[in-house]
Every structure is written in C-alpha cells, then in structure tokens.
C-alpha beads as a LAMMPS data file, in Angstrom:
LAMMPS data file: protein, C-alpha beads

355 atoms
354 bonds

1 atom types
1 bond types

-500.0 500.0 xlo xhi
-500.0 500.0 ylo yhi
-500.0 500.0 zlo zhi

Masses

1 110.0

Atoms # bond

1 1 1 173.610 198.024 -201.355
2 1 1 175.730 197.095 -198.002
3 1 1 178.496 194.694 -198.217
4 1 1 176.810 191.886 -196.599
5 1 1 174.109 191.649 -199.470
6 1 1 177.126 191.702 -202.198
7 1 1 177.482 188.208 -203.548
8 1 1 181.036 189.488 -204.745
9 1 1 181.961 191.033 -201.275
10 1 1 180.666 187.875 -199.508
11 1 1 182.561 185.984 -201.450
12 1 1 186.208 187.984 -200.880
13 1 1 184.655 187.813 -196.966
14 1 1 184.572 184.082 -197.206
15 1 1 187.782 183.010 -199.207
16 1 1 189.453 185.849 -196.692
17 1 1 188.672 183.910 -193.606
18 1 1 189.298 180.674 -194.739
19 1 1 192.682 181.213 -196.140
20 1 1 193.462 183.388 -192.967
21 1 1 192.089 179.952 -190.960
22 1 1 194.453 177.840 -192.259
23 1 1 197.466 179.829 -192.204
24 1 1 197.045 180.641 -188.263
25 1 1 195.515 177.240 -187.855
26 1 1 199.044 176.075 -189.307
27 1 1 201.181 178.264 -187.480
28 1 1 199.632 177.391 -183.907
29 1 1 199.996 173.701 -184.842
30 1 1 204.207 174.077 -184.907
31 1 1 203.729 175.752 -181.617
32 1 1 202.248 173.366 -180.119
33 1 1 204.475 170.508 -180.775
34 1 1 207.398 172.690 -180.412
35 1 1 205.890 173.375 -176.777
36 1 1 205.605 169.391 -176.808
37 1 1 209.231 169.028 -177.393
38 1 1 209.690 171.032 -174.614
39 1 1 207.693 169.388 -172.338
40 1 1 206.334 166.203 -172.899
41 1 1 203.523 166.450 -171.698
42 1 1 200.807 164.259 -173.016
43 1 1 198.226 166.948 -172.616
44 1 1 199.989 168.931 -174.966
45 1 1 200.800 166.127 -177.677
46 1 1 196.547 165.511 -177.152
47 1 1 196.020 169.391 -178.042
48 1 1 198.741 169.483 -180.970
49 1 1 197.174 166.311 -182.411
50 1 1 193.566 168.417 -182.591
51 1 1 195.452 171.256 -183.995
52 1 1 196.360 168.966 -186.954
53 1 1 193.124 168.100 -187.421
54 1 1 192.319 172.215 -187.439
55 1 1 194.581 172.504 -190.723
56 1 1 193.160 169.674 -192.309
57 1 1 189.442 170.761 -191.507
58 1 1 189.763 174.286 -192.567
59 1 1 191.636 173.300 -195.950
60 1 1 189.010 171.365 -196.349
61 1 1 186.389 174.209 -195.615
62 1 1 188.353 176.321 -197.858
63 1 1 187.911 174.114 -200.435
64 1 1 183.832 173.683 -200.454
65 1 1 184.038 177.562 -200.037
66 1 1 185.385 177.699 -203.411
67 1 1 183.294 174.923 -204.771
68 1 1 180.094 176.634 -203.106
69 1 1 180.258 179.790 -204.848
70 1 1 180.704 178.414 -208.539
71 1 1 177.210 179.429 -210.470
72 1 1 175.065 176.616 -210.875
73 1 1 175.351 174.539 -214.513
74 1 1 173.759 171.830 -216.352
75 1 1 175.824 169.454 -214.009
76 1 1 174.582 170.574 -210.878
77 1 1 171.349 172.603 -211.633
78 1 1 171.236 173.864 -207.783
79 1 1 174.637 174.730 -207.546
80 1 1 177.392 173.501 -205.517
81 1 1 176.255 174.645 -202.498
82 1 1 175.616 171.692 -200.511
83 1 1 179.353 170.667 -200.628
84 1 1 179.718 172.959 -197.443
85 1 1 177.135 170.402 -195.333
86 1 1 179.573 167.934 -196.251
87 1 1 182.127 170.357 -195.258
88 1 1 180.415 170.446 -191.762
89 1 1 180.000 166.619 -191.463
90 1 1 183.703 166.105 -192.620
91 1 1 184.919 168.627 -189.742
92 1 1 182.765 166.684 -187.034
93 1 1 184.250 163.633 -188.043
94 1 1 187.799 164.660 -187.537
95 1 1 187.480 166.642 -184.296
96 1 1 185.445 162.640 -183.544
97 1 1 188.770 160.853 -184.477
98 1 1 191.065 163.343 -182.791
99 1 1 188.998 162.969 -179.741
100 1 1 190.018 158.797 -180.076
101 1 1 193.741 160.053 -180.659
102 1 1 193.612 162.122 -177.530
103 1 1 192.532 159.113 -175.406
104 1 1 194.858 156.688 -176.778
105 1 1 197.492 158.975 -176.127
106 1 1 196.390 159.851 -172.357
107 1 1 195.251 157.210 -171.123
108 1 1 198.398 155.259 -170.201
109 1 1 199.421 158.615 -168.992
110 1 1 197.170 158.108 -165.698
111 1 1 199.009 154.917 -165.131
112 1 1 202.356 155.527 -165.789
113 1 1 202.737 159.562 -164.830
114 1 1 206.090 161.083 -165.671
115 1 1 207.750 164.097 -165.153
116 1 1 207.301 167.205 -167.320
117 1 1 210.386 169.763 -167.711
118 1 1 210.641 173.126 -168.859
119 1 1 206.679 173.065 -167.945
120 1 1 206.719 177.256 -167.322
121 1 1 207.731 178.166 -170.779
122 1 1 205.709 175.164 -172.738
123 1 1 201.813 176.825 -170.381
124 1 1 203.243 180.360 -172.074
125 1 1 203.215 179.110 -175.644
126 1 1 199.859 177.470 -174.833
127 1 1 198.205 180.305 -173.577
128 1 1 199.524 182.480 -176.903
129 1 1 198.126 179.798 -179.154
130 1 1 194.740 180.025 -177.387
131 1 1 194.270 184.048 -177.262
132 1 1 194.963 183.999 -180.680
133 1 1 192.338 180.936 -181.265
134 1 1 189.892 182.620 -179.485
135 1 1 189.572 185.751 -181.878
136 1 1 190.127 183.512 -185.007
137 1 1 187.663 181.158 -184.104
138 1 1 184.737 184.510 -183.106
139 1 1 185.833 186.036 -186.378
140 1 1 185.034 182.916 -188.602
141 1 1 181.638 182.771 -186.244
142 1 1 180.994 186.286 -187.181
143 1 1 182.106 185.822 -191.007
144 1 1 179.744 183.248 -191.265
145 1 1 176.421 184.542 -189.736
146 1 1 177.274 187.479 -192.028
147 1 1 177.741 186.139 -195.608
148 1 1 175.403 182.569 -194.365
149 1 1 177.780 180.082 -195.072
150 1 1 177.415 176.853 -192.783
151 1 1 181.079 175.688 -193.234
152 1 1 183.077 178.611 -192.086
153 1 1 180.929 178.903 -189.323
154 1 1 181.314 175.119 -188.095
155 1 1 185.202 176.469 -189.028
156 1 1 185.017 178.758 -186.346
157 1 1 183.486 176.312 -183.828
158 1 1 185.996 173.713 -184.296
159 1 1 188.605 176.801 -183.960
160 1 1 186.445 177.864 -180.302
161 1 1 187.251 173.604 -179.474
162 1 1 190.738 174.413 -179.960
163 1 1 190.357 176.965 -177.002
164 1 1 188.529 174.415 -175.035
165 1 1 190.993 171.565 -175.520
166 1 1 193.859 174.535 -174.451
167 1 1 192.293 176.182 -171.984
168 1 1 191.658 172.009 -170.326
169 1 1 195.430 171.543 -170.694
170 1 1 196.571 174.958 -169.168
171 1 1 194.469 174.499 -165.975
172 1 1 195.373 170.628 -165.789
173 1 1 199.208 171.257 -166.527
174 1 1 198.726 174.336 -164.006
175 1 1 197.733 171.897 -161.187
176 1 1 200.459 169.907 -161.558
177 1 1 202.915 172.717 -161.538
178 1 1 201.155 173.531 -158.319
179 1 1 200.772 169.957 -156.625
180 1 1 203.254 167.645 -158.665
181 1 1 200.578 165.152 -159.188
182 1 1 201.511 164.382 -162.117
183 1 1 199.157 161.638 -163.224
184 1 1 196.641 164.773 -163.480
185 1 1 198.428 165.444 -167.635
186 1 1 196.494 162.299 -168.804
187 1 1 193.301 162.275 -166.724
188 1 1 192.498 166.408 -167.988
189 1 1 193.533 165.786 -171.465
190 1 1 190.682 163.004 -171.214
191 1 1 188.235 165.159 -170.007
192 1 1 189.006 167.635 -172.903
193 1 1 188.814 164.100 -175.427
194 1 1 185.385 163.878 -173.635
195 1 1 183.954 167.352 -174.775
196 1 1 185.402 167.778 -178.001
197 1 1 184.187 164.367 -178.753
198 1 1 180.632 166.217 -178.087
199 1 1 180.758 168.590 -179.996
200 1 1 182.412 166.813 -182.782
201 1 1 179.538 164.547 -182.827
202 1 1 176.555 167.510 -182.709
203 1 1 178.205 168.700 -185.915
204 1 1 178.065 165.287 -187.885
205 1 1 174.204 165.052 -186.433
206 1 1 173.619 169.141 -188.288
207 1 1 175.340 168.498 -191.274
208 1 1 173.198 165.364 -191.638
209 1 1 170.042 167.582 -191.238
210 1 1 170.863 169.405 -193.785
211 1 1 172.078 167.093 -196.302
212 1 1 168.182 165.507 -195.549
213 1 1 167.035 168.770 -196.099
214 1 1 165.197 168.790 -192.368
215 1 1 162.472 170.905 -191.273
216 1 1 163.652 174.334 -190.570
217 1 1 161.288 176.385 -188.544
218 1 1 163.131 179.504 -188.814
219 1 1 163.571 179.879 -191.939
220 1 1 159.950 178.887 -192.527
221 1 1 158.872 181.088 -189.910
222 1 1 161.371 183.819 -192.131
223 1 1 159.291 183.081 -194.931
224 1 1 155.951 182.746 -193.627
225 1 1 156.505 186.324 -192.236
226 1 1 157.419 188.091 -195.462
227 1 1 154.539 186.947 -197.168
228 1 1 152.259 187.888 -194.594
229 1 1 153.680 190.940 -194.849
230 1 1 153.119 191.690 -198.237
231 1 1 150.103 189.528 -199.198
232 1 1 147.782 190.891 -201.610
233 1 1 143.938 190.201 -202.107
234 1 1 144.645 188.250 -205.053
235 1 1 146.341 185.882 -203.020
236 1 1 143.754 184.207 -201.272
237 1 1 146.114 181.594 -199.565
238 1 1 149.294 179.811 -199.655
239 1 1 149.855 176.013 -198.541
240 1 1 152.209 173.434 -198.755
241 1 1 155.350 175.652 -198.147
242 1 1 158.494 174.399 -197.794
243 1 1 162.254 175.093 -198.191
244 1 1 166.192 174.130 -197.729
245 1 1 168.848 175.122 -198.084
246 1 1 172.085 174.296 -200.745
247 1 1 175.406 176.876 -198.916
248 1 1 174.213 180.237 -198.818
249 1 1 171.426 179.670 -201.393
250 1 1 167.439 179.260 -200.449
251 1 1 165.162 177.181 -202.614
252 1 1 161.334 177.421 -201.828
253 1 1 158.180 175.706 -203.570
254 1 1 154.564 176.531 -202.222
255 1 1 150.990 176.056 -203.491
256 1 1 149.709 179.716 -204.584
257 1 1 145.682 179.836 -204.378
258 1 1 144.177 182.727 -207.007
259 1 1 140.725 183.592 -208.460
260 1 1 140.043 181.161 -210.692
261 1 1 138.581 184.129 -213.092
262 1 1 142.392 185.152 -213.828
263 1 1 144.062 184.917 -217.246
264 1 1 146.302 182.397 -217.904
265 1 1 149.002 185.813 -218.205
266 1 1 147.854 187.218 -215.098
267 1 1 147.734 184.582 -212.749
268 1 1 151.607 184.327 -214.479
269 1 1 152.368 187.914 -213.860
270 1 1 151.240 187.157 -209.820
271 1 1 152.951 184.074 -209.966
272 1 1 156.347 186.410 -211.183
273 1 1 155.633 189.290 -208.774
274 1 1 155.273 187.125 -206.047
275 1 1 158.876 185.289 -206.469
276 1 1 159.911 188.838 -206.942
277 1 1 159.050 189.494 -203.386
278 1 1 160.835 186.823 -202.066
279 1 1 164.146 187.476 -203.914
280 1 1 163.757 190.859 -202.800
281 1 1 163.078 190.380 -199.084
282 1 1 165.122 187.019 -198.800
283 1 1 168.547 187.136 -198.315
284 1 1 170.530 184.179 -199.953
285 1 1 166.756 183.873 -201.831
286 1 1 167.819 181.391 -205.060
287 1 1 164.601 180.374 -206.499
288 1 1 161.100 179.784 -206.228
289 1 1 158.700 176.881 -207.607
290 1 1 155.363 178.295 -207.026
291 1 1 152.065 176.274 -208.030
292 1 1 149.194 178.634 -209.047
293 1 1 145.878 176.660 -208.356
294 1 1 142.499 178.130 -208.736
295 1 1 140.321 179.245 -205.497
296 1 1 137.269 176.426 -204.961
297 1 1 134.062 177.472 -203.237
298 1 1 134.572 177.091 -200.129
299 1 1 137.401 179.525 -200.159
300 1 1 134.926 182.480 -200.687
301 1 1 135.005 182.966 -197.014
302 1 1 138.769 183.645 -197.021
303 1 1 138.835 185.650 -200.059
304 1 1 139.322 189.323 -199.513
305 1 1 139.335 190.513 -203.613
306 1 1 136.329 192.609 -204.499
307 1 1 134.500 193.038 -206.699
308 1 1 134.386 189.401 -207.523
309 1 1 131.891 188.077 -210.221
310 1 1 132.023 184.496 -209.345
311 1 1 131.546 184.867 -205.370
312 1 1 129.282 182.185 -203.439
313 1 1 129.553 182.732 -199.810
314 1 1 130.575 186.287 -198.328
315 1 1 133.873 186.665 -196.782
316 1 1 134.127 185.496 -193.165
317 1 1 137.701 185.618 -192.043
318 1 1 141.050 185.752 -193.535
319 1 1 143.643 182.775 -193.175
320 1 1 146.682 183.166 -191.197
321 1 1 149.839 182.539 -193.002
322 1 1 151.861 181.833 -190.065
323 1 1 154.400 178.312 -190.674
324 1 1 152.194 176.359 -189.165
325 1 1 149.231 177.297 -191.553
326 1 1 151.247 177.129 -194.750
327 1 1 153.878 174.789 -194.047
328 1 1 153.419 171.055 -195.825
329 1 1 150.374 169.092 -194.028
330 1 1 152.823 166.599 -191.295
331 1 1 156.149 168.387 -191.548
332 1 1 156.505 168.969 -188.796
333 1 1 155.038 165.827 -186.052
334 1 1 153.104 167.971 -183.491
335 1 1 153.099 171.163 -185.097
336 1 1 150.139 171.007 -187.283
337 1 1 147.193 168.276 -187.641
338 1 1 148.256 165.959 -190.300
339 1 1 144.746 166.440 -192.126
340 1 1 145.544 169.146 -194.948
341 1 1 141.425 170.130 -194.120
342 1 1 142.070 171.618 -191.200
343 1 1 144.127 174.623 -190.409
344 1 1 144.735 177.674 -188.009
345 1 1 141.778 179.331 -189.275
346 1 1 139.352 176.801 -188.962
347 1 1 138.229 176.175 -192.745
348 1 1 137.392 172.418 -193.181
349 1 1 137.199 172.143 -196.861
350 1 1 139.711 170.307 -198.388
351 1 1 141.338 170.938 -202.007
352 1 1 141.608 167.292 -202.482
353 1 1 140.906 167.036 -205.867
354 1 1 142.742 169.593 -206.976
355 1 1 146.298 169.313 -205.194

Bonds

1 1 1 2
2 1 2 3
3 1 3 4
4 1 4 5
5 1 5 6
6 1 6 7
7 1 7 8
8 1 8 9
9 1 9 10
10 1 10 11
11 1 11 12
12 1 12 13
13 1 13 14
14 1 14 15
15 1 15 16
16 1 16 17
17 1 17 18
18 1 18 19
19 1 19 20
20 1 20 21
21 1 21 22
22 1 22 23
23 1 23 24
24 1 24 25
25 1 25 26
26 1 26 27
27 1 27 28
28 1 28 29
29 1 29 30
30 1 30 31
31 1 31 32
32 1 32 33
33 1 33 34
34 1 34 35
35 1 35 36
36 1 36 37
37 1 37 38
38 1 38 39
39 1 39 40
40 1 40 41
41 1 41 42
42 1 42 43
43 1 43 44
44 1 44 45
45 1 45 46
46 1 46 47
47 1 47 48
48 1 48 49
49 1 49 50
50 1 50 51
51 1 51 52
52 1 52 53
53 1 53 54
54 1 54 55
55 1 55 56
56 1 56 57
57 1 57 58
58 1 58 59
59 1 59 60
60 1 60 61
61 1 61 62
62 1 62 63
63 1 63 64
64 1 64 65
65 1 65 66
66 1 66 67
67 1 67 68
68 1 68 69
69 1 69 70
70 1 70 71
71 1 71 72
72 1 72 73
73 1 73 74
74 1 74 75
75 1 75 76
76 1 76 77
77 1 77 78
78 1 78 79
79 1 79 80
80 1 80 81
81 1 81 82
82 1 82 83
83 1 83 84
84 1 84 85
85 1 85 86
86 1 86 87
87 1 87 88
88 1 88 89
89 1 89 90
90 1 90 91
91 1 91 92
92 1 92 93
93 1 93 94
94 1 94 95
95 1 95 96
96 1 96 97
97 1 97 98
98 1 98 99
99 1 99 100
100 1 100 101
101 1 101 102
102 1 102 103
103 1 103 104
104 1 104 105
105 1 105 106
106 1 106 107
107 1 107 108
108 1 108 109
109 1 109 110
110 1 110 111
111 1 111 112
112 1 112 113
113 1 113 114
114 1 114 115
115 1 115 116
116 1 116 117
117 1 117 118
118 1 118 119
119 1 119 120
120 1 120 121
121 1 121 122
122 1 122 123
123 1 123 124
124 1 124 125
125 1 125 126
126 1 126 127
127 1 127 128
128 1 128 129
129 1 129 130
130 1 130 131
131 1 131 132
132 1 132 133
133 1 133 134
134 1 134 135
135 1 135 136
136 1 136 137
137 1 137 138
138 1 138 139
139 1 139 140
140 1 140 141
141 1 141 142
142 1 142 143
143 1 143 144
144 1 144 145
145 1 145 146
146 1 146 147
147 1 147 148
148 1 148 149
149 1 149 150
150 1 150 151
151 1 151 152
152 1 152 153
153 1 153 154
154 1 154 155
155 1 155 156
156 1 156 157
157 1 157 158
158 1 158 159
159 1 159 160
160 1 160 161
161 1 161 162
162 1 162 163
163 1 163 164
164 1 164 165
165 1 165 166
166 1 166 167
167 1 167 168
168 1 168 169
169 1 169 170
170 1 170 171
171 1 171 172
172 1 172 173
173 1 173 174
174 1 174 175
175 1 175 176
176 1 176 177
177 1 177 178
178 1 178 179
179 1 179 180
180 1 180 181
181 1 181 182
182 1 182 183
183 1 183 184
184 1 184 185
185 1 185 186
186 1 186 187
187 1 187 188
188 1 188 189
189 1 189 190
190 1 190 191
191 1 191 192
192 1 192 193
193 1 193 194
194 1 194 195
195 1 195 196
196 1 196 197
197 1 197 198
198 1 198 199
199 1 199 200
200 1 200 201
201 1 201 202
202 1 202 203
203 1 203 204
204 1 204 205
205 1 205 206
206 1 206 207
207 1 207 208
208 1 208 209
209 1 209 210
210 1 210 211
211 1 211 212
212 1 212 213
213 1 213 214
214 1 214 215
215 1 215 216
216 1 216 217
217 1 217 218
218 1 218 219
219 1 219 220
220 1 220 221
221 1 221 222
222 1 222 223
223 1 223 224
224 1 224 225
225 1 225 226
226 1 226 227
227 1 227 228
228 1 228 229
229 1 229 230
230 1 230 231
231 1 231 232
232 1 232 233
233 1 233 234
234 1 234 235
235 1 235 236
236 1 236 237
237 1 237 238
238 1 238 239
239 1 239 240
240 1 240 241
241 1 241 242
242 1 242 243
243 1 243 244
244 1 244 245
245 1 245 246
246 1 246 247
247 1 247 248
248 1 248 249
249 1 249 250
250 1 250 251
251 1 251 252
252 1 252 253
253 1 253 254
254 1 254 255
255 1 255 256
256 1 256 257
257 1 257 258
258 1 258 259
259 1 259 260
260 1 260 261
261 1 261 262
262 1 262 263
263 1 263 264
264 1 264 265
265 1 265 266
266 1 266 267
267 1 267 268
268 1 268 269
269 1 269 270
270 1 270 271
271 1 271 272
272 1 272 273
273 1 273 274
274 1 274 275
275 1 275 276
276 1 276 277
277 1 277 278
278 1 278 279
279 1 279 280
280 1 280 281
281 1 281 282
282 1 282 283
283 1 283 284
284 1 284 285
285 1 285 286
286 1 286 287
287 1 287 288
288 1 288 289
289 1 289 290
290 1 290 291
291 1 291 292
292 1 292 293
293 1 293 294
294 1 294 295
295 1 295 296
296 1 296 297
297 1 297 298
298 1 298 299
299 1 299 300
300 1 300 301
301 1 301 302
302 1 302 303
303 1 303 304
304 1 304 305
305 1 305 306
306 1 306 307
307 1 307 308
308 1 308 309
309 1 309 310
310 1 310 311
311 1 311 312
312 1 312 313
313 1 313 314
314 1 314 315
315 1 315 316
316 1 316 317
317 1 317 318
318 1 318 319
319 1 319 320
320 1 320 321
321 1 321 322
322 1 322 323
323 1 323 324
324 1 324 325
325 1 325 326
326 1 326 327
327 1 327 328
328 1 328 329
329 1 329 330
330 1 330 331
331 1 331 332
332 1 332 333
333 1 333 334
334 1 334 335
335 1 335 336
336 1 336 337
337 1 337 338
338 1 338 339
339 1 339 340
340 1 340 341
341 1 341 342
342 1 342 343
343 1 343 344
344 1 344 345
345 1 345 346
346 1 346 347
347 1 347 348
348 1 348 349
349 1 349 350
350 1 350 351
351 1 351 352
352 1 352 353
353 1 353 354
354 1 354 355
C-alpha cells in the first residue's frame, strides 16, 4: 500500500502541513510589520494585515484537520468531516474582511501621499516573505490533492493570495522608488484589496456547495466509470446515483436493478460485493447505501444474464452507465431529461411503481 492510500500517513501528511502553515504563516507576519516599521508604507501595513488573517485561517484549518479525522460516533454518524467546508467558508470570509481592512487603510493614502524611508531594505524583506509563501502555499496545494482534504488546500490558496497581495506591493512600492509618485502605495494596495477580495469570495461560494452537498460531476463521472468497469450480468442497471462528500470521506446511495429470481441472500451477497468494489476502487470511499430492486419486464432487453428462466423479450442492447444515465432523474438542469423513463439508451419503460 503507498503512502497516499494510508489513512495514518495522510493523516501525519495533513497535521504536518498545517502546523508547518501556521508557524511560517506566523513568522512572515512579524516581518512584515517589522518591514512596516521601517517604512510606512501603507501597502505594506495592507499586506501585514492579510498576513494576520493567514495565522488565524490556518489555526483555524488546523483545527477542522484534527476534528476531520476523528472516527465517526453515535454523535456524528458521518463523521466530522464536513467541519473542513466550514473551514473553507471561514478562510474566504477573512481574506473578504481583510480585503475591507486593506481599503480602509489605502484609500486615504491616494489623497494624502507621504513619504516612505528606508524603502530599499523594507522591498527586501518583502520579497523573502513572498519566496518563502510561494513554496508554502504549492506545498499545502500539493498536500491536499494528495491526502483529499478541502481545507488545507483552500490553506494553500489563501497562502498563493499572500504572494499576490506581495508581489502587488513590491511592483507598486518599486514604482515609486523609481518615479517618487508616491500616491501610487495606496492606489496598488487597492488593486491587490480588489483581487483578494475575489478570490476570498469564490471560496465562501465552494464551501457553500459543499455544505449543500452540490452536484459533483466528477466525482460522479469517477463513479459512474468504476462501475462500468466492473459491471457484472447480474447487474442489469443502476439509477438514481448520487454522492458528496463529508472531508476526505465519500458517501454514495444508488438504485441496484437484479433478477428478480435471486434469493433474498444472494441478491445480499451482490448487494455486499458490489460496495466492495467501490471501497476498493474509491479512494476516500466511506460507505455505500445501495437499494436492490427487482428487474420488471421491460428490462429483458437490457439484461445480459443467461440462462434466465423468467425472460420475456430477448436482449436488445445494454444500458450505458455513464453519469448522465445513472445519475438522479433532474440533478443536474440540462444534463439529463427530467423524465426518469427516458435515458441514454433509449428504454421508455418506467419503474414507477416500484421506486
């Protein structure tokens, strides 16, 4: 088994980068406002202030980390994991209100421009603060797509803002070096209030997705490809699919179609092999509420099992079990007709009665 598919060694991964996020985060804070102190430069103040909001973010991402990999219990039957959407949402908020900060702050600058000393020595301990965000922020990117946790990677994007919001002031505080126009501090550190305030606000809008448990295509399409992978003849379809997400966990429920001939223990036993497939081939893969239903009529034609004792029509074609056959009739406006009768493979019966 590989490290990234060790719940323990994505665990140590996470905690790692979290705690390593807020010591730098820290660290590069006192910099900043020591290179304020320095300076005065508004610009400066505007990026320290964000950096404050970095320390406070990623102890708070630490935090659902830990909280996200307790075990489920009788409190929380799905586990904790969903404490990292409100991670994300928490995160967006701040880097929102340090956006406001940053304008309050520069604004009057534009009117009222003032000189900035020791300005050589203050861009220096900018531009070490931002090399230094710039691999932090790519490694908590990284550690995230690897061990699937949503709030160390919105961690890392805040962290990549960071370099943004420096890498605004460095070129803005560069041009006044260059031109002494100084009324240029305040008008760049409100472009940089402009973009963060962006991207603060596209993290609030995905966390909320989440926490509404959204339509994800791809990890429906994820899904639907597995199983079409691996289907079997006694699986003569699969509708109604769909799934979310709680942290790093996956929780899917589906309508499973089978002979109606089966034992009630065998159509269990498919019903078990069939979530054993999906924990198997799913990373992250927590659990599975599959329906059994018996096959109708109608579904002779997509039924590939033979020999079959209680066949009325000969097989015709088999179903597709791409996401937009399987997926729940209107999830998705546009994707699929809304009429559960009709599907990719052109059947028209419907299993009113029985769903």
């Amino acid at each position: 088994m590989d490290e990234g598919s060790n719940p323990a060694a994505e665990k140590k991964q996470r905690l790692s980068m979290m705690a390593l996020s807020v010591s730098v985060s820290a660290l590069l804070m006192v910099l900043k406002f020591y290179s304020y102190w320095l300076t005065g430069s508004s610009a400066i103040l505007s990026d320290a202030f964000e950096s404050i909001i970095n320390v406070v973010a990623s102890g708070f991402a630490l935090w659902s980390v830990l909280l996200a990999s307790k075990p489920p219990d009788v409190a929380h039957p799905y586990g904790h994991g969903t404490i990292e959407f409100f991670s994300v949402g928490f995160e967006g908020g701040l880097i929102v209100l340090a956006a406001g900060g940053i304008l309050w702050e520069a604004l009057p600058k534009i009117v009222e421009p003032r000189a900035l000393p020791k300005l050589d020595f203050g861009l220096l301990i900018l531009l070490g603060t931002a090399l230094v965000n710039l691999w932090l922020g790519k490694a908590l990117i990284r550690t995230g797509a690897r061990t699937r946790s949503m709030a160390i990677s919105a961690d890392g994007k805040h962290i990549l803002t960071d370099v943004y919001t420096t890498g605004g002031v460095l070129i803005g505080l560069f041009l006044v070096r260059q031109t002494g126009w100084y009324f240029l501090d305040g008008a760049v550190a409100c472009v940089v209030a402009a973009n963060i305030l962006f991207i603060g606000a596209r993290l609030v809008f995905q966390s909320s997705l989440r926490l509404m448990h959204a339509y994800d295509p791809e990890l429906l399409d994820q899904i639907s490809e597995i199983i079409a992978q691996h289907r079997k003849p006694e699986w003569i379809d699969v509708h109604r699919l769909r799934a979310w997400r709680s942290g790093r966990q996956i929780y899917i429920d589906f309508h499973l179609i089978l002979p109606r001939d089966l034992s009630l223990e065998d159509a269990h036993r498919e019903v078990m092999e069939f979530e054993q497939l999906l924990k198997t081939q799913l990373p992250g893969m927590g659990e599975a509420m599959i329906h059994a239903e018996p096959c109708i009529g109608p579904e002779c034609r997509i039924c590939l099992q033979e020999p079959c004792r209680i066949r009325t029509q000969a097989f015709f074609e088999q179903p597709s079990w791409c996401r937009k056959a399987v997926i729940y009739p209107g999830a998705a406006e546009g994707e699929q007709d809304s009429d559960p009768a009709k599907s990719e493979s052109g059947r028209k019966f419907t299993r009113a009665g029985l769903d």
